[in-house]
C-alpha positions as CSV (number, residue, x, y, z in Angstrom):
1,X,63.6,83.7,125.4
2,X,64.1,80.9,128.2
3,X,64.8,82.8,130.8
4,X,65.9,80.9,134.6
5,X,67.2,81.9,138.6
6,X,69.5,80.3,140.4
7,X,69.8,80.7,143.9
8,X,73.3,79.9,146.1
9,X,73.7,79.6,149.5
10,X,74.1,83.0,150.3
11,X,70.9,84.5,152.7
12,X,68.6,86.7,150.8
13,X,67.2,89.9,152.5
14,X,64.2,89.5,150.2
15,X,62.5,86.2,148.1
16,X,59.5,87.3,147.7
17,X,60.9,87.9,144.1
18,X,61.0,83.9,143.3
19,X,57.1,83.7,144.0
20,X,57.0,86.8,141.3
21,X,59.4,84.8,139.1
22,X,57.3,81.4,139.1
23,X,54.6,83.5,137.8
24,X,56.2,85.0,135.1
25,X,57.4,81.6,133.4
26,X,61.3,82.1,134.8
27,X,62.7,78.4,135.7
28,X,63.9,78.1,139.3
29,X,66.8,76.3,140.8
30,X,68.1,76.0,143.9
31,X,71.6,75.5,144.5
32,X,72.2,73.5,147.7
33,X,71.8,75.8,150.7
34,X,70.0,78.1,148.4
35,X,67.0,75.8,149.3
36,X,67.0,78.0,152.6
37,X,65.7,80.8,150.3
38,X,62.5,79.0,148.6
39,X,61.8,77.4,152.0
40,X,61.2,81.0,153.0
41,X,59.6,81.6,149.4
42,X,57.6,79.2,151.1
43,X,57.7,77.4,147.6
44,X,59.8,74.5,146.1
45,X,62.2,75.0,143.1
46,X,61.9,73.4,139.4
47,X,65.4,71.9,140.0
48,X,67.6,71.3,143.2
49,X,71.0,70.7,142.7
50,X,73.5,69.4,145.3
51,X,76.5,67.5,147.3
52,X,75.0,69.0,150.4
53,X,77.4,70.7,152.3
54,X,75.2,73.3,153.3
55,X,71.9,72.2,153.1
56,X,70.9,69.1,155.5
57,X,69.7,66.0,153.0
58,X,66.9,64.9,155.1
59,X,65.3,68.9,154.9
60,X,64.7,68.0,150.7
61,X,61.1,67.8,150.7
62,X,59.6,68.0,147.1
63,X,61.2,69.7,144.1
64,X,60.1,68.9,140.9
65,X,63.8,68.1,140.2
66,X,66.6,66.8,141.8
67,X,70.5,65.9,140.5
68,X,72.4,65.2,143.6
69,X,76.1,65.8,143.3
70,X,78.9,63.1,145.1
71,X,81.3,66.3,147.5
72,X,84.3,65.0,145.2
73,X,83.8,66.6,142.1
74,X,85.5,69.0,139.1
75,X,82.1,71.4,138.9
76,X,81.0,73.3,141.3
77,X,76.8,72.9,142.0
78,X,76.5,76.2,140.5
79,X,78.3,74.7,136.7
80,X,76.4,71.5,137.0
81,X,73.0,73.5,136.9
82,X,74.0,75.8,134.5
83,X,75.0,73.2,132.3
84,X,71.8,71.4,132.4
85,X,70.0,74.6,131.7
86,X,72.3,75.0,128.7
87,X,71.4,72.1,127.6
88,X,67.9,73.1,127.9
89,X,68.7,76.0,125.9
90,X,67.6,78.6,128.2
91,X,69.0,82.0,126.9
92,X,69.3,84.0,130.6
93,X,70.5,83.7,133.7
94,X,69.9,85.4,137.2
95,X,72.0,84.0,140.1
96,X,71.0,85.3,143.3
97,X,72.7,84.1,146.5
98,X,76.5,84.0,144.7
99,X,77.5,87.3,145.0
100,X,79.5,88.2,148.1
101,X,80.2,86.0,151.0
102,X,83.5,83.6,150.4
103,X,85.7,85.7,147.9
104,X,86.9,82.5,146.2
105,X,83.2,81.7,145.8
106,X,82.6,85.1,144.0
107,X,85.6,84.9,141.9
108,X,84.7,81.9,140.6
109,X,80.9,83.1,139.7
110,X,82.2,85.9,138.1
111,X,84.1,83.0,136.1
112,X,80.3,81.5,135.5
113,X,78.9,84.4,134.0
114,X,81.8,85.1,131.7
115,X,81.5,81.4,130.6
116,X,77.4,82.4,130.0
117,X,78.6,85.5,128.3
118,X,81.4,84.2,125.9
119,X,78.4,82.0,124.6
120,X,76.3,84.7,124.0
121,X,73.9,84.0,126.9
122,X,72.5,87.0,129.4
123,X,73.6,86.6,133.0
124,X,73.5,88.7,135.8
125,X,75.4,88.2,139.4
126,X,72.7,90.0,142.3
127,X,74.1,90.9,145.7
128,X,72.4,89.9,149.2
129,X,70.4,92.5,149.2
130,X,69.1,92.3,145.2
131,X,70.4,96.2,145.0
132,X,73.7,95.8,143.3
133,X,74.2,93.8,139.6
134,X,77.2,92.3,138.1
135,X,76.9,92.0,134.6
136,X,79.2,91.6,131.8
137,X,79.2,92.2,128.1
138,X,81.3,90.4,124.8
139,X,81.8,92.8,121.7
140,X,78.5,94.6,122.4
141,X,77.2,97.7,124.1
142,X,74.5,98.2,126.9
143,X,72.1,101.4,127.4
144,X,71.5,102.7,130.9
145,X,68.9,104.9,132.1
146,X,68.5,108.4,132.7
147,X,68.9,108.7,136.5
148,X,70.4,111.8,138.7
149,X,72.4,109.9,141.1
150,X,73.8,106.5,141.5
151,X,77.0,105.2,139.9
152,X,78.0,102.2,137.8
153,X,82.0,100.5,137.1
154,X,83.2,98.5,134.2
155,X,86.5,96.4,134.3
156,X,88.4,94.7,131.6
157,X,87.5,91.2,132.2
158,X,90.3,90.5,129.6
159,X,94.3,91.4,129.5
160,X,92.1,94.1,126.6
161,X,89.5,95.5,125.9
162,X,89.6,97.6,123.0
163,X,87.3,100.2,121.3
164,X,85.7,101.0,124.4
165,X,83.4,103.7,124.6
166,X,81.1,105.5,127.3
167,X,78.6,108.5,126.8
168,X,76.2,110.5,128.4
169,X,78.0,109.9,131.8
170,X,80.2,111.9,134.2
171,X,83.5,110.7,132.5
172,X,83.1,109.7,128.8
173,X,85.4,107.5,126.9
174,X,85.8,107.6,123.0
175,X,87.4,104.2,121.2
176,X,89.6,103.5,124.5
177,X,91.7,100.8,125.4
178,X,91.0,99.4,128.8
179,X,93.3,96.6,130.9
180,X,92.8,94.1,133.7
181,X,95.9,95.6,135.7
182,X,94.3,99.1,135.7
183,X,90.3,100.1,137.6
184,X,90.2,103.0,135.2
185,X,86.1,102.4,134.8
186,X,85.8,102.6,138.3
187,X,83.1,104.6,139.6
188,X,81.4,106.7,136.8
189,X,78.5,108.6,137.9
190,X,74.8,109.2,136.0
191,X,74.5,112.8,135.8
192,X,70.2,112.7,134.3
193,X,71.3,111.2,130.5
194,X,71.0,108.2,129.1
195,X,74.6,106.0,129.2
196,X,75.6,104.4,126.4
197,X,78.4,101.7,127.0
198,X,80.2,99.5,123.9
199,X,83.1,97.5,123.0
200,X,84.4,96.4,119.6
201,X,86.7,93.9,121.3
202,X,86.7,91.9,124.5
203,X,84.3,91.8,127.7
204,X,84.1,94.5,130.2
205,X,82.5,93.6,133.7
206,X,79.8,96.1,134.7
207,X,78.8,96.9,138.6
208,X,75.2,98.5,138.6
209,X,72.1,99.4,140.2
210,X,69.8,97.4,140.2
211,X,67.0,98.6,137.2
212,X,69.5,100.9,135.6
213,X,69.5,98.8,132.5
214,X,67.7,100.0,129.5
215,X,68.6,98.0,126.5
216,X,70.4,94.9,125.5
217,X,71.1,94.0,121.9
């Protein structure tokens, strides 16, 4: 599995994960000001991408890649490197440094990962601090670990999502119906068992620890 990171513009509290990453064969990419985040890695990404509006042009030193974007444009940098990764057929995706910040900003890479996940592609939306996850699912089912403590969400990402089911946590669901005009996922709590999550029919949007995942189909 091609597995890659993309860092936005957003500071990091911590990078010393992208020196890690390298190591382990993941493909970086920096996203315009998310430069500011290898430059503390105190490395260079696989691929800059850019109209620089928040990263000064004449700070690019020397990544191994770099597609620089005119400010007038349909995709956001974000969608142009996603789209070259695609076409590199890299199977998962870690943004970093999009989560939080401008709310139009996070709407719209919430937007990114349901685009990854609709084509059956991994992707995972990391807050500032690399604690929290935003994750989503398509007519699949997720296992979390058993922890005592902590708490997880899951949304509707469509008007439906049907078949929905939830065990081994605080408040179970059997075969449910969720909607995107009502939080009822919101806030579930691990109680010590392993969660099982699943939907026959739609995506549902998952807040969660960072770790807690166990399994992916």
């Amino acid at each position: 599995m091609k597995k890659a990171i993309i860092v936005g513009a957003l500071p990091l509290e911590d990078v010393s994960f992208l020196n890690k990453a390298r190591e382990e064969g993941f493909f970086l990419v920096a996203c315009d000001g998310g430069q500011e985040s290898f430059i503390k890695a105190k490395i260079e990404p696989d691929l800059l991408v850019g109209d620089f509006d928040t990263f000064d042009r004449s700070r690019v030193q020397n990544p191994k890649e770099l597609i620089e974007l005119n400010t007038h444009k349909d995709d956001t940098d974000t969608l142009v490197a996603l789209k070259y990764l695609l076409a590199q057929n890299y199977d998962e995706f870690h943004l970093f440094g999009c989560l939080g910040g401008k709310v139009e900003h996070t709407i719209a890479n919430f937007q990114l990962i349901y685009f990854l996940t609709s084509q059956h592609k991994k992707a995972y939306l990391y807050s500032q601090n690399n604690q929290t996850i935003v994750h989503m699912i398509f007519n699949s089912c997720i296992r979390l670990k058993a922890k005592n403590g902590g708490k997880f969400s899951l949304f509707s990402y469509n008007s439906k999502a049907r078949g929905v089911t939830i065990t081994g946590a605080m408040y179970e669901l059997h075969d449910a119906t969720l909607s995107n005009d009502t939080p009822l996922g919101i806030s579930n709590e691990l109680i010590g068992k392993e969660v099982n999550i699943s939907v026959k029919d739609g995506t549902l949007l998952l807040v969660l620890e960072k770790d807690s995942i166990a399994y992916e189909p």
